[in-house]
C-alpha positions in Angstrom: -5.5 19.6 -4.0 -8.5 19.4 -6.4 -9.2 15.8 -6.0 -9.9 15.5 -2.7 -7.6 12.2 -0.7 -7.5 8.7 -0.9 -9.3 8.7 2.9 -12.2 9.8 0.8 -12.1 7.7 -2.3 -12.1 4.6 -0.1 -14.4 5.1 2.6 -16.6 7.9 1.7 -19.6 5.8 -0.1 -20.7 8.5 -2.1 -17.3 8.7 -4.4 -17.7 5.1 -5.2 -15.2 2.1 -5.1 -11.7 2.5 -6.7 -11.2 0.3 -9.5 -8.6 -1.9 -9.8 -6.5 0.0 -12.5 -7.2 3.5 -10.1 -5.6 0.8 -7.3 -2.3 0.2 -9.4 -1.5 3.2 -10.6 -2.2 4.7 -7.1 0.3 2.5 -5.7 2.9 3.2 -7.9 2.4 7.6 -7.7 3.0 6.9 -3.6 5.8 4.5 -4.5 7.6 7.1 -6.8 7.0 9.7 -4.0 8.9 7.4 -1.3 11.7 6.4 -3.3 12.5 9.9 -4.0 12.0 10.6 -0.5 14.3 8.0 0.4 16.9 7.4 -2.3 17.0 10.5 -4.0 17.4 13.1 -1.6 20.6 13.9 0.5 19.7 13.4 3.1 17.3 10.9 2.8 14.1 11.5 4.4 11.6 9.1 6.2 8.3 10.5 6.0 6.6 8.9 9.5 3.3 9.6 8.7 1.9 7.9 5.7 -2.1 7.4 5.0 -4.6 7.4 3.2 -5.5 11.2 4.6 -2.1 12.3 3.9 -2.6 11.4 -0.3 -4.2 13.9 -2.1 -4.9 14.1 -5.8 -3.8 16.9 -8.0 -5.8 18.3 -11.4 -4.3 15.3 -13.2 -5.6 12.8 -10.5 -2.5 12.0 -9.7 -1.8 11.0 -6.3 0.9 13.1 -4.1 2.4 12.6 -0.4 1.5 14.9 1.5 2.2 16.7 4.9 5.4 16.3 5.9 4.7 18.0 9.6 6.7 14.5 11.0 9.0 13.4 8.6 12.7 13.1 9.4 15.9 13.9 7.6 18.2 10.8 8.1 21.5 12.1 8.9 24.7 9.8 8.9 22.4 7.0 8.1 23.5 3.2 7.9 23.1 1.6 4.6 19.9 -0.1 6.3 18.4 4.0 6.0 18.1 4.3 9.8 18.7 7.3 11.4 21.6 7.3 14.5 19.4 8.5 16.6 16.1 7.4 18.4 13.1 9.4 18.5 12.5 11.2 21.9 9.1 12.1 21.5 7.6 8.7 21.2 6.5 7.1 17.9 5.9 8.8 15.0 2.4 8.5 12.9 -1.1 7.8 13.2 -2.3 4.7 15.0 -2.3 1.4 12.9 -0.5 2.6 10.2 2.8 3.1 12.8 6.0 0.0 12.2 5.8 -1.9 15.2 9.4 -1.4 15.9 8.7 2.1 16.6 6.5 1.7 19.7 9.6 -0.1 21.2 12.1 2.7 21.1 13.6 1.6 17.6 15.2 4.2 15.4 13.1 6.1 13.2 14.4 4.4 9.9 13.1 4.4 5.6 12.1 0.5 6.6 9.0 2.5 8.5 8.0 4.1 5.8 7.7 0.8 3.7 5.4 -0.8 6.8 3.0 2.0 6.6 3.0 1.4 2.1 2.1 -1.8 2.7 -0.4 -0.9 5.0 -2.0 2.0 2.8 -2.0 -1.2 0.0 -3.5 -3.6 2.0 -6.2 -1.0 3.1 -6.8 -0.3 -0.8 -7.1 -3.8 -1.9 -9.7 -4.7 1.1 -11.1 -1.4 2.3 -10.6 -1.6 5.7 -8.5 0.5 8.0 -6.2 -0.8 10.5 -8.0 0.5 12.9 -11.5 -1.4 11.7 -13.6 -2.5 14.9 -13.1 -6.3 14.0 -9.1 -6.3 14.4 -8.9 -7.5 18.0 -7.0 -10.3 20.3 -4.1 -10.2 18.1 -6.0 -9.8 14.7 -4.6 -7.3 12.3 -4.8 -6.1 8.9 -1.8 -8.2 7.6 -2.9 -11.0 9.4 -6.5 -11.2 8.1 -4.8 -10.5 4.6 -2.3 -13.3 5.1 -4.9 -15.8 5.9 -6.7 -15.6 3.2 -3.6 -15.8 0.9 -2.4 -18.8 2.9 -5.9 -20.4 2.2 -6.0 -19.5 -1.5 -9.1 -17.3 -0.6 -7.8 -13.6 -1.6 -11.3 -13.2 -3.4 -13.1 -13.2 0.3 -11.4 -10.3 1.2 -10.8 -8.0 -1.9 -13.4 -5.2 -2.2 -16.6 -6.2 -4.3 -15.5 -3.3 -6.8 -12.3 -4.9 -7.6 -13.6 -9.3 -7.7 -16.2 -7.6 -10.1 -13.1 -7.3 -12.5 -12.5 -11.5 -12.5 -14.2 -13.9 -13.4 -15.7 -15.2 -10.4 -18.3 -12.8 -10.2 -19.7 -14.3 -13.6 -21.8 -17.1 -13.1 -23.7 -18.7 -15.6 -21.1 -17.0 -18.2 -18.6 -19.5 -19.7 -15.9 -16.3 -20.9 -13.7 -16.9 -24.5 -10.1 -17.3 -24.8 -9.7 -13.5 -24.6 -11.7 -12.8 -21.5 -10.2 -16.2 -19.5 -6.8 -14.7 -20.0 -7.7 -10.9 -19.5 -9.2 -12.2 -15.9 -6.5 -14.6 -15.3 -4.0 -11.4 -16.0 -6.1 -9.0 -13.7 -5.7 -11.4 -10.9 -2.8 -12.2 -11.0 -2.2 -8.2 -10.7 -4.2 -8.1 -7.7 -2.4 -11.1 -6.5 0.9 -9.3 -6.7 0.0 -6.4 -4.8 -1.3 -8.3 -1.4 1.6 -9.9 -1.5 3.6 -6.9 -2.0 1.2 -5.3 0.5 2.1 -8.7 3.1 6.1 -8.3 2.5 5.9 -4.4 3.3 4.2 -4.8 6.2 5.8 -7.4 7.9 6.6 -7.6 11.5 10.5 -7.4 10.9 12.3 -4.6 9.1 14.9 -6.4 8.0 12.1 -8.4 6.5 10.9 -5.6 4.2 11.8 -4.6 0.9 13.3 -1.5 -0.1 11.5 1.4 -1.9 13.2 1.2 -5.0 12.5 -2.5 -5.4 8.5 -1.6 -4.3 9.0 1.0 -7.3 9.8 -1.6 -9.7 8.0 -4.0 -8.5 3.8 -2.2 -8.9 5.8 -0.7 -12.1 5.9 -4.1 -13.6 2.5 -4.7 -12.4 1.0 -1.6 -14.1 2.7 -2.4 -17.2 1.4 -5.6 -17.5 -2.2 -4.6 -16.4 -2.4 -1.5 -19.1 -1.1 -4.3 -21.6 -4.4 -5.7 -21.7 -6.3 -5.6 -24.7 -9.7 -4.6 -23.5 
Protein backbone atom coordinates (compact mmCIF):
# COMPACT_ATOMS: atom_id res chain seq x y z
CA UNK A 1 0.00 0.00 0.00
CA UNK A 2 1.32 3.61 -0.74
CA UNK A 3 0.56 5.07 2.52
CA UNK A 4 2.38 3.18 4.70
CA UNK A 5 0.06 1.71 8.20
CA UNK A 6 -1.54 3.13 10.96
CA UNK A 7 1.56 1.42 13.30
CA UNK A 8 3.46 4.16 11.64
CA UNK A 9 1.24 7.19 11.66
CA UNK A 10 0.92 6.76 15.46
CA UNK A 11 4.11 5.94 16.75
CA UNK A 12 6.65 6.80 14.23
CA UNK A 13 7.46 10.57 15.43
CA UNK A 14 8.58 11.60 12.26
CA UNK A 15 4.93 11.23 10.38
CA UNK A 16 3.44 13.52 13.00
CA UNK A 17 0.20 13.15 15.18
CA UNK A 18 -3.08 12.15 13.50
CA UNK A 19 -5.64 14.69 13.79
CA UNK A 20 -8.72 14.28 15.14
CA UNK A 21 -10.79 14.31 11.75
CA UNK A 22 -7.78 11.63 10.30
CA UNK A 23 -9.04 9.71 13.86
CA UNK A 24 -12.83 9.57 12.74
CA UNK A 25 -12.76 8.80 9.55
CA UNK A 26 -10.06 6.16 10.27
CA UNK A 27 -12.38 4.46 12.50
CA UNK A 28 -15.12 4.37 10.41
CA UNK A 29 -12.84 2.81 6.93
CA UNK A 30 -11.93 -0.26 9.61
CA UNK A 31 -15.51 -0.27 10.83
CA UNK A 32 -16.90 -0.67 7.11
CA UNK A 33 -14.13 -3.29 6.64
CA UNK A 34 -15.46 -5.49 9.70
CA UNK A 35 -19.01 -5.23 9.13
CA UNK A 36 -18.52 -6.52 5.73
CA UNK A 37 -16.38 -9.03 7.13
CA UNK A 38 -18.89 -10.00 9.46
CA UNK A 39 -22.35 -9.32 8.10
CA UNK A 40 -21.90 -9.34 4.59
CA UNK A 41 -20.17 -12.27 3.76
CA UNK A 42 -21.56 -15.98 3.82
CA UNK A 43 -19.92 -17.16 5.76
CA UNK A 44 -19.09 -14.63 8.00
CA UNK A 45 -15.58 -14.15 8.78
CA UNK A 46 -13.78 -13.06 12.04
CA UNK A 47 -10.58 -11.61 11.21
CA UNK A 48 -8.42 -12.54 14.64
CA UNK A 49 -5.80 -10.29 14.07
CA UNK A 50 -6.65 -6.68 14.02
CA UNK A 51 -3.88 -3.74 14.61
CA UNK A 52 -2.62 -1.02 13.96
CA UNK A 53 0.24 -2.95 11.66
CA UNK A 54 -2.39 -4.84 9.90
CA UNK A 55 -4.07 -1.17 8.47
CA UNK A 56 -2.62 0.10 5.55
CA UNK A 57 -3.46 3.10 3.53
CA UNK A 58 -4.23 3.02 -0.18
CA UNK A 59 -3.48 6.05 -2.87
CA UNK A 60 -6.68 7.64 -1.61
CA UNK A 61 -5.44 7.37 2.13
CA UNK A 62 -8.02 5.38 2.85
CA UNK A 63 -7.54 2.90 5.38
CA UNK A 64 -7.84 -1.06 4.51
CA UNK A 65 -7.71 -4.41 6.77
CA UNK A 66 -5.25 -6.12 5.97
CA UNK A 67 -3.72 -9.68 6.27
CA UNK A 68 -5.95 -12.10 6.67
CA UNK A 69 -3.17 -15.01 7.44
CA UNK A 70 -5.62 -15.88 10.80
CA UNK A 71 -8.91 -15.04 10.15
CA UNK A 72 -11.72 -17.63 10.30
CA UNK A 73 -14.73 -18.45 8.32
CA UNK A 74 -17.60 -18.91 10.84
CA UNK A 75 -19.41 -21.86 9.72
CA UNK A 76 -23.03 -22.82 11.22
CA UNK A 77 -22.57 -19.88 13.37
CA UNK A 78 -25.10 -18.91 16.33
CA UNK A 79 -26.83 -15.70 15.92
CA UNK A 80 -24.25 -14.41 18.63
CA UNK A 81 -21.47 -14.86 15.28
CA UNK A 82 -19.46 -17.59 17.16
CA UNK A 83 -18.08 -20.27 15.42
CA UNK A 84 -19.05 -24.19 16.71
CA UNK A 85 -15.91 -24.91 17.18
CA UNK A 86 -12.88 -23.85 19.45
CA UNK A 87 -9.70 -22.94 18.29
CA UNK A 88 -7.02 -25.81 18.71
CA UNK A 89 -4.02 -23.88 18.16
CA UNK A 90 -4.35 -21.51 20.98
CA UNK A 91 -5.46 -17.85 20.67
CA UNK A 92 -5.55 -16.10 17.80
CA UNK A 93 -3.73 -12.47 17.34
CA UNK A 94 -1.06 -10.37 18.62
CA UNK A 95 -0.64 -9.82 22.30
CA UNK A 96 -2.80 -7.10 23.87
CA UNK A 97 -4.92 -6.58 21.14
CA UNK A 98 -6.36 -10.54 21.75
CA UNK A 99 -10.38 -10.69 23.55
CA UNK A 100 -9.69 -12.09 26.80
CA UNK A 101 -12.12 -14.87 26.29
CA UNK A 102 -9.90 -16.31 23.92
CA UNK A 103 -6.95 -17.09 26.17
CA UNK A 104 -9.52 -19.28 28.13
CA UNK A 105 -10.51 -21.69 25.38
CA UNK A 106 -13.56 -19.63 24.16
CA UNK A 107 -14.73 -19.95 20.60
CA UNK A 108 -13.27 -17.89 18.09
CA UNK A 109 -16.43 -15.63 17.61
CA UNK A 110 -17.14 -11.68 15.38
CA UNK A 111 -17.47 -10.38 19.33
CA UNK A 112 -13.46 -10.74 19.10
CA UNK A 113 -13.10 -8.89 16.45
CA UNK A 114 -15.11 -5.84 18.08
CA UNK A 115 -12.58 -6.19 21.42
CA UNK A 116 -9.54 -5.77 19.31
CA UNK A 117 -11.73 -2.27 17.36
CA UNK A 118 -12.01 -0.95 20.42
CA UNK A 119 -8.64 -1.52 21.30
CA UNK A 120 -7.15 -0.10 17.88
CA UNK A 121 -9.58 3.10 19.01
CA UNK A 122 -8.56 3.44 22.30
CA UNK A 123 -4.76 3.24 21.04
CA UNK A 124 -5.69 6.15 18.42
CA UNK A 125 -7.36 8.42 20.82
CA UNK A 126 -4.36 8.08 23.51
CA UNK A 127 -1.40 6.74 21.61
CA UNK A 128 -0.40 4.06 23.60
CA UNK A 129 -0.26 0.44 22.77
CA UNK A 130 -1.56 -2.20 24.97
CA UNK A 131 1.47 -3.43 25.41
CA UNK A 132 3.00 0.23 26.75
CA UNK A 133 5.55 -0.50 29.66
CA UNK A 134 3.29 1.35 32.27
CA UNK A 135 0.15 -1.24 32.00
CA UNK A 136 1.07 -3.49 34.91
CA UNK A 137 -0.66 -5.20 38.17
CA UNK A 138 -3.85 -5.31 36.55
CA UNK A 139 -3.63 -1.91 34.65
CA UNK A 140 -4.75 -1.94 31.11
CA UNK A 141 -5.53 0.22 28.29
CA UNK A 142 -9.40 0.17 28.90
CA UNK A 143 -8.84 0.59 32.32
CA UNK A 144 -6.58 3.62 32.25
CA UNK A 145 -9.13 4.95 29.59
CA UNK A 146 -12.12 4.25 31.86
CA UNK A 147 -10.68 6.18 34.66
CA UNK A 148 -10.28 9.02 33.26
CA UNK A 149 -13.85 9.04 31.75
CA UNK A 150 -15.16 8.03 35.20
CA UNK A 151 -13.31 11.08 36.59
CA UNK A 152 -14.46 13.48 33.89
CA UNK A 153 -10.71 13.85 32.95
CA UNK A 154 -10.62 12.42 29.18
CA UNK A 155 -8.42 15.53 28.30
CA UNK A 156 -5.38 13.95 30.56
CA UNK A 157 -5.18 11.17 28.38
CA UNK A 158 -6.11 12.14 24.76
CA UNK A 159 -2.94 12.75 22.56
CA UNK A 160 -1.68 16.49 22.73
CA UNK A 161 -2.46 16.60 18.81
CA UNK A 162 -6.01 15.95 19.28
CA UNK A 163 -6.77 18.49 22.98
CA UNK A 164 -5.07 21.08 20.66
CA UNK A 165 -8.47 20.87 18.72
CA UNK A 166 -10.64 22.18 22.08
CA UNK A 167 -10.57 24.67 23.83
CA UNK A 168 -8.67 23.89 26.73
CA UNK A 169 -5.51 24.28 25.21
CA UNK A 170 -6.35 28.14 24.76
CA UNK A 171 -5.61 30.05 27.69
CA UNK A 172 -5.78 33.57 27.85
CA UNK A 173 -8.30 33.30 24.65
CA UNK A 174 -12.02 33.93 25.57
CA UNK A 175 -13.41 32.08 21.97
CA UNK A 176 -16.93 33.64 20.25
CA UNK A 177 -20.14 31.96 19.92
CA UNK A 178 -18.86 30.04 16.84
CA UNK A 179 -15.65 28.66 18.21
CA UNK A 180 -17.38 27.69 21.86
CA UNK A 181 -19.74 25.54 19.91
CA UNK A 182 -17.22 24.24 17.15
CA UNK A 183 -15.02 23.02 20.43
CA UNK A 184 -17.93 21.92 22.38
CA UNK A 185 -18.93 19.75 19.03
CA UNK A 186 -15.29 18.41 18.55
CA UNK A 187 -15.35 17.09 21.97
CA UNK A 188 -18.08 15.80 22.19
CA UNK A 189 -16.85 13.71 19.01
CA UNK A 190 -13.94 12.60 20.79
CA UNK A 191 -16.03 11.84 23.72
CA UNK A 192 -18.14 9.41 21.73
CA UNK A 193 -15.41 7.44 20.41
CA UNK A 194 -13.72 6.49 24.03
CA UNK A 195 -16.72 5.48 24.89
CA UNK A 196 -17.36 3.55 21.91
CA UNK A 197 -13.70 2.50 22.27
CA UNK A 198 -14.61 1.44 26.34
CA UNK A 199 -18.01 -0.62 25.20
CA UNK A 200 -15.90 -2.61 22.40
CA UNK A 201 -13.41 -3.55 24.54
CA UNK A 202 -15.09 -4.71 27.39
CA UNK A 203 -14.31 -7.70 29.41
CA UNK A 204 -17.61 -9.53 28.44
CA UNK A 205 -18.69 -10.35 24.91
CA UNK A 206 -22.03 -10.32 25.44
CA UNK A 207 -21.20 -6.86 26.64
CA UNK A 208 -20.01 -5.64 23.20
CA UNK A 209 -21.81 -4.14 20.50
CA UNK A 210 -22.14 -5.48 17.23
CA UNK A 211 -20.25 -4.19 14.01
CA UNK A 212 -23.10 -2.92 12.29
CA UNK A 213 -24.18 -0.74 15.23
CA UNK A 214 -20.06 0.35 15.58
CA UNK A 215 -20.68 1.25 11.80
CA UNK A 216 -23.46 3.54 12.55
CA UNK A 217 -22.42 4.64 15.33
CA UNK A 218 -18.49 6.57 14.22
CA UNK A 219 -20.85 7.26 11.02
CA UNK A 220 -23.01 9.57 12.95
CA UNK A 221 -19.94 10.88 14.56
CA UNK A 222 -18.23 11.74 11.32
CA UNK A 223 -21.22 13.34 9.97
CA UNK A 224 -21.55 15.53 12.72
CA UNK A 225 -17.78 16.43 12.95
CA UNK A 226 -17.55 17.27 8.92
CA UNK A 227 -20.75 19.41 9.72
CA UNK A 228 -18.68 21.94 11.28
CA UNK A 229 -18.41 25.21 9.76
CA UNK A 230 -14.77 25.87 10.06
Amino acid sequence: MANGSLEDRLHNHQCGGLSLGAVICISVDIACALEYLHNQCIPPVVHCDLKPSNILFDNDDTARVCDFGLAKLIHGCSSGGQSDTTSIVGPRGSIGYIPPEYGTGSEISTEGDVYSYGIVLLEMLTRKRPTNEEFIDGLTLHKYADASLSLSRTQDILHPSLTLETGDQCVGHIPNLQEHNTFALKDMCTLRLLRLGLLCSAKSPKDRPGMHDVYGEVTEVKEAFFSIDN
